[in-house]
C-alpha positions as CSV (number, residue, x, y, z in Angstrom):
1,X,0.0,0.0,0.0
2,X,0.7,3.6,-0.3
3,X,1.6,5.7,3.1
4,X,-1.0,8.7,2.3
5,X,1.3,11.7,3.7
6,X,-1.7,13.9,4.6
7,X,-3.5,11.2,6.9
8,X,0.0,10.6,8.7
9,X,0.3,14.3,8.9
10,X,-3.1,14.4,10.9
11,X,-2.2,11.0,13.2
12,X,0.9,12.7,14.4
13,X,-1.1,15.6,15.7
14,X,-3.8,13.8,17.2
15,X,-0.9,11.3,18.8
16,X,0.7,14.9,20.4
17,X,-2.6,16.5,21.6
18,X,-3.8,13.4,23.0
19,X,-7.3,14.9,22.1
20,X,-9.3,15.3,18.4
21,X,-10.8,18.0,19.3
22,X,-7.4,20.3,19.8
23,X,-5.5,18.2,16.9
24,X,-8.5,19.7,15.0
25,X,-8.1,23.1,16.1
26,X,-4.4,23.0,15.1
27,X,-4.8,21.6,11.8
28,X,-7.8,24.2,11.2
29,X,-10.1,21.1,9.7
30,X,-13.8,20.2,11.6
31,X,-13.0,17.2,14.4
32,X,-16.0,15.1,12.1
33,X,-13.6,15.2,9.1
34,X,-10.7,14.5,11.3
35,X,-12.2,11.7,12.9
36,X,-13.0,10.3,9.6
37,X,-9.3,10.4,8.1
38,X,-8.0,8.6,11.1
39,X,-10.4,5.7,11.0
40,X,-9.7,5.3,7.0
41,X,-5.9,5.5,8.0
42,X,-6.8,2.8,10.0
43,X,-8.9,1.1,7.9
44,X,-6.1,1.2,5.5
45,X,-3.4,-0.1,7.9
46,X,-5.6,-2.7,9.0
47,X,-4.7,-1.8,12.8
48,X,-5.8,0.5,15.8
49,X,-3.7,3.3,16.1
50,X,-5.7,4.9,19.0
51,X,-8.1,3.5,22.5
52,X,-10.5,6.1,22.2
53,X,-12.6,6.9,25.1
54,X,-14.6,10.3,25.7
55,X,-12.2,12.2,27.4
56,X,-9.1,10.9,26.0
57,X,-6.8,9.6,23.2
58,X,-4.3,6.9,24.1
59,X,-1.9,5.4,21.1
60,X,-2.1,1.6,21.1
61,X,1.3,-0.3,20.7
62,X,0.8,0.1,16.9
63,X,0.4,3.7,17.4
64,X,3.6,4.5,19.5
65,X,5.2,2.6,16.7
66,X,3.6,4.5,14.0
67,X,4.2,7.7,15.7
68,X,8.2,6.9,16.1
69,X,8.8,6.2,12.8
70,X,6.2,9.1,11.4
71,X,9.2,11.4,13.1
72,X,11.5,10.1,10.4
73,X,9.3,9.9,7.8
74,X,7.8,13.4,7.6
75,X,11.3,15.3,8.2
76,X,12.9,12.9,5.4
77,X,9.7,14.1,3.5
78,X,10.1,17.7,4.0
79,X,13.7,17.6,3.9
80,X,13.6,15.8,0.3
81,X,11.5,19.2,-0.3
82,X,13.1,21.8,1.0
83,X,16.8,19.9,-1.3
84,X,14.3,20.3,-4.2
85,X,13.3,24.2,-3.3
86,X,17.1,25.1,-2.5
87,X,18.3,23.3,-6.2
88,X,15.9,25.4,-7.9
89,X,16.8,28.5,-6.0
90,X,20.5,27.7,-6.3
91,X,21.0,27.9,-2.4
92,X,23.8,25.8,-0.9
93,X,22.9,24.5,2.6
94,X,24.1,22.2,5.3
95,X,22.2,20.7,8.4
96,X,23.9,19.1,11.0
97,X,22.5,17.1,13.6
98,X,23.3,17.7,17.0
99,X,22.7,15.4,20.6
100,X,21.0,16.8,23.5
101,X,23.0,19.0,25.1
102,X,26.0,19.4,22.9
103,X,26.4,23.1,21.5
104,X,27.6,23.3,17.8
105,X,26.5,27.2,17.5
106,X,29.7,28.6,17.8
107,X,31.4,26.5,15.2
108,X,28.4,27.2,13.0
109,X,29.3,31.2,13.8
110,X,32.8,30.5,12.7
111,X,32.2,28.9,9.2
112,X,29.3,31.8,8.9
113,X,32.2,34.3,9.1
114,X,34.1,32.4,5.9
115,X,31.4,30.9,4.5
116,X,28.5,33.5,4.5
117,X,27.0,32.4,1.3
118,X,25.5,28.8,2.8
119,X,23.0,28.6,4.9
120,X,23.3,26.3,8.1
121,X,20.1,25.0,9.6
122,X,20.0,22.4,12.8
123,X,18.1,19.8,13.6
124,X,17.7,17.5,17.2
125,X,19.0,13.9,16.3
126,X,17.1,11.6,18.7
127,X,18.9,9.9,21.9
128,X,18.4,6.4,20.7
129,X,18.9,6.7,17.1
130,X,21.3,9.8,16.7
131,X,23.0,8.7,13.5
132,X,19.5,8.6,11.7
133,X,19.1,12.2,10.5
134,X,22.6,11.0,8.4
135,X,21.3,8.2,7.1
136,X,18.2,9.3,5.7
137,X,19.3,12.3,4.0
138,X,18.1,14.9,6.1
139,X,21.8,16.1,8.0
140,X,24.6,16.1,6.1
141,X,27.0,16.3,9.6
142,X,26.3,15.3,13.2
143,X,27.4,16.6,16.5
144,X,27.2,13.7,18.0
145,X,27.5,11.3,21.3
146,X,28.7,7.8,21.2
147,X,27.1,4.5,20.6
148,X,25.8,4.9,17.6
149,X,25.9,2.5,14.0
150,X,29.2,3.8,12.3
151,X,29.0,1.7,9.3
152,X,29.0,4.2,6.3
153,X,29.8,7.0,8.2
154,X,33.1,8.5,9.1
155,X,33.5,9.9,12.7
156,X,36.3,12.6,14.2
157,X,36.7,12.3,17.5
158,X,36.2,15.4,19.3
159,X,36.0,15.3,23.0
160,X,35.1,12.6,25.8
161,X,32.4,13.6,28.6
162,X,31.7,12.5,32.1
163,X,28.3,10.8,33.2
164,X,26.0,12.1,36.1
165,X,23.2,10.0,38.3
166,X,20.1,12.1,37.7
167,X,17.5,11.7,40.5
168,X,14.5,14.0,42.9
169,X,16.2,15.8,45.6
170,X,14.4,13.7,47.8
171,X,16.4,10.9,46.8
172,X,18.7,9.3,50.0
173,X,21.6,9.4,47.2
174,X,20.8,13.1,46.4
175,X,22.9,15.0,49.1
176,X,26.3,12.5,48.2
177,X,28.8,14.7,46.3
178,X,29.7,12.0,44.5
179,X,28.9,8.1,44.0
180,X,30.0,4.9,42.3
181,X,28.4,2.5,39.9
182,X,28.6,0.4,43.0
183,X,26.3,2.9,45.0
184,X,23.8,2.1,42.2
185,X,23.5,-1.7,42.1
186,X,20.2,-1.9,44.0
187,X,18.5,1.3,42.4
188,X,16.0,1.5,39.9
189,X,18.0,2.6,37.0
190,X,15.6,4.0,34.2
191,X,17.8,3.1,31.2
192,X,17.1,2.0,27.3
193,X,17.2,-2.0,28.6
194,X,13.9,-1.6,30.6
195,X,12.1,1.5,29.2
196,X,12.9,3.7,26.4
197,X,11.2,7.2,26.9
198,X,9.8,8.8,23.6
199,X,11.7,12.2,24.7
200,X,14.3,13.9,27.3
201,X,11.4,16.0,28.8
202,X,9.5,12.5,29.3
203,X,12.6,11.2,30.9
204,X,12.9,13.7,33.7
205,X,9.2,13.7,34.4
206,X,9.8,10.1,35.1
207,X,13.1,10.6,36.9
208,X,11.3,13.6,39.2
209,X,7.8,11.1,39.9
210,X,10.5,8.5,41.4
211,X,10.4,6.0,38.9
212,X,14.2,5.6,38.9
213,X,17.0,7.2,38.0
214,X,19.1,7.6,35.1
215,X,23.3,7.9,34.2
216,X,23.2,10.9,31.7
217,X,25.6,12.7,30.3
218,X,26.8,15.8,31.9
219,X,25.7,18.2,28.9
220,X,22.8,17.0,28.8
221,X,21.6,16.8,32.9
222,X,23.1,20.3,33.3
223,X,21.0,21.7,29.6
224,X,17.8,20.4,31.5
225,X,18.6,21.5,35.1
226,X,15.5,21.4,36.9
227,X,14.6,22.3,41.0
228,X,13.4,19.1,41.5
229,X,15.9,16.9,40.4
230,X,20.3,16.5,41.2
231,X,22.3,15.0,39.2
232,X,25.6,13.4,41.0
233,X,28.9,12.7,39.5
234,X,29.4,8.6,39.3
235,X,33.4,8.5,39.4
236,X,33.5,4.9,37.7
237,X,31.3,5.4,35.1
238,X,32.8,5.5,31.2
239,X,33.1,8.5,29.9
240,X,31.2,9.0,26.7
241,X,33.1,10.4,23.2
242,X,31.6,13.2,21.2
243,X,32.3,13.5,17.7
244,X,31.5,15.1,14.3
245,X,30.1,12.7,12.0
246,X,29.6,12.9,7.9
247,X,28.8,9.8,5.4
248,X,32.0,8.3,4.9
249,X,31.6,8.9,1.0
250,X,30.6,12.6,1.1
251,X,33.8,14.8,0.0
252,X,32.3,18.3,-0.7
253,X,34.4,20.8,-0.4
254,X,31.9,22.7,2.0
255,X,31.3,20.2,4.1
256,X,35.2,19.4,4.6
257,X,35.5,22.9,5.1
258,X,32.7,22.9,7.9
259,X,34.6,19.9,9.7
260,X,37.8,21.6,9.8
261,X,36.6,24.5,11.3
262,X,34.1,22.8,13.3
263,X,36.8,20.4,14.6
264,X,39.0,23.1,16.0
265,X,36.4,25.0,16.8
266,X,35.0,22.3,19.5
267,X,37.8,20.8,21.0
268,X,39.5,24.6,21.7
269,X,36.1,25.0,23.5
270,X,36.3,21.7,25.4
271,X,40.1,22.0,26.0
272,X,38.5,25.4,27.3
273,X,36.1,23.9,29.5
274,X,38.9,21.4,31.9
């Protein structure tokens, strides 16, 4: 079957309000006609994509898997556009990709100042898939945090990074300055092995309502500092590398400018930050 864009447009919105009748106000249709699309899109998936009751919108397990993949599938759609739009406009762009956490503005301001004639745009690259936005065309270079599927791509190492136990205040680890992986053997550890949250923000909600805690990295812990939560240095845990990324068979001159400059851009400012 065909994946009708426009119905998968209109399930992501009702999967983020949670509710037709504001997923209809956004999308400026009438909730009747959007009620109807989602049942054909279901109708033409042959599954339920939502447990509908009248006061709320849940996503079945076909729906959370839907709306995971619908991220990738609508910004490789638009980005597929927006390559057509700059071709016929004759504008020369590059998007890189970026972690949670680590900053790439500053090299960005750098190859603006010898480069001022391409564009540079940014885009989040998810925390369990960060090498995707590579992969499917819509970043041509990531900032990015280690593990991640290298095959194809070709990685420059640019820093490594310390991890932090992230927990509620009220935790009885909370007031330790610092702590082992030991200290963490009989705690609830929310981690990718046993839950994966759709989103950082969904993470710490969980973290602060005591569900468990989590080993971040230190960017990222200190870029969502919140009143309710700590994060405490774990002294044994692996550090975690950071590094620019490109598809190992892309050699424009552009982008191999960009890494050059990028590349000494970031590791003067981490050399900066020890």
């Amino acid at each position: 079957m065909d994946l009708d864009l426009r119905k998968l447009r209109y399930f992501v919105v009702v999967a983020e309000q949670r509710h037709f009748g504001r997923a209809a106000e956004q999308l400026y249709i009438a909730q009747p006609v959007l009620s109807r699309q989602i049942r054909a899109f279901e109708q033409e998936l042959a599954c339920t994509l939502f447990v509908r009751s009248t006061r709320s919108v849940e996503l079945t397990a076909a729906g959370r898997q839907l709306y995971e993949d619908a991220q990738g599938i609508l910004a490789t759609v638009d980005a597929a556009v927006r390559r057509v739009h700059d071709v016929e406009r004759d504008v020369r762009r590059i998007v890189v990709a970026f972690s949670a956490g680590l900053h790439v503005s500053e090299a960005i301001r750098a190859f603006a100042e010898r480069h001022p004639e391409v564009v540079t745009d940014v885009i989040p690259a998810r925390w369990w898939d960060p090498a995707a936005p590579l992969r499917d065309g819509r970043a041509q270079i990531g900032y990015l945090r280690r593990p991640f599927d290298d095959s194809g791509l070709r990685a420059i190492p640019i820093g490594r990074e310390s991890r932090v136990a992230c927990m509620p205040v009220t935790h009885p680890l909370a007031p330790r300055p610092e702590l082992t992986l030991a200290d963490l053997d009989h705690q609830q550890m929310l981690d990718v092995p046993t839950r994966r949250t759709g989103s950082l923000e969904e993470k710490f909600e969980l973290i602060a309502s005591g569900r468990g805690i989590a080993l971040l990295p230190l960017t990222v812990a200190v870029s969502y500092a919140r009143p309710d939560l700590v994060h405490v240095p774990v002294t044994d845990a692996e550090q975690i590398e950071t590094c620019l990324v490109v598809a190992a068979d892309r050699r424009d001159k552009v982008l191999r400018d960009f890494l050059e400059i990028a590349t000494a851009t970031l590791r003067a400012k981490g050399a900066a930050a020890l």
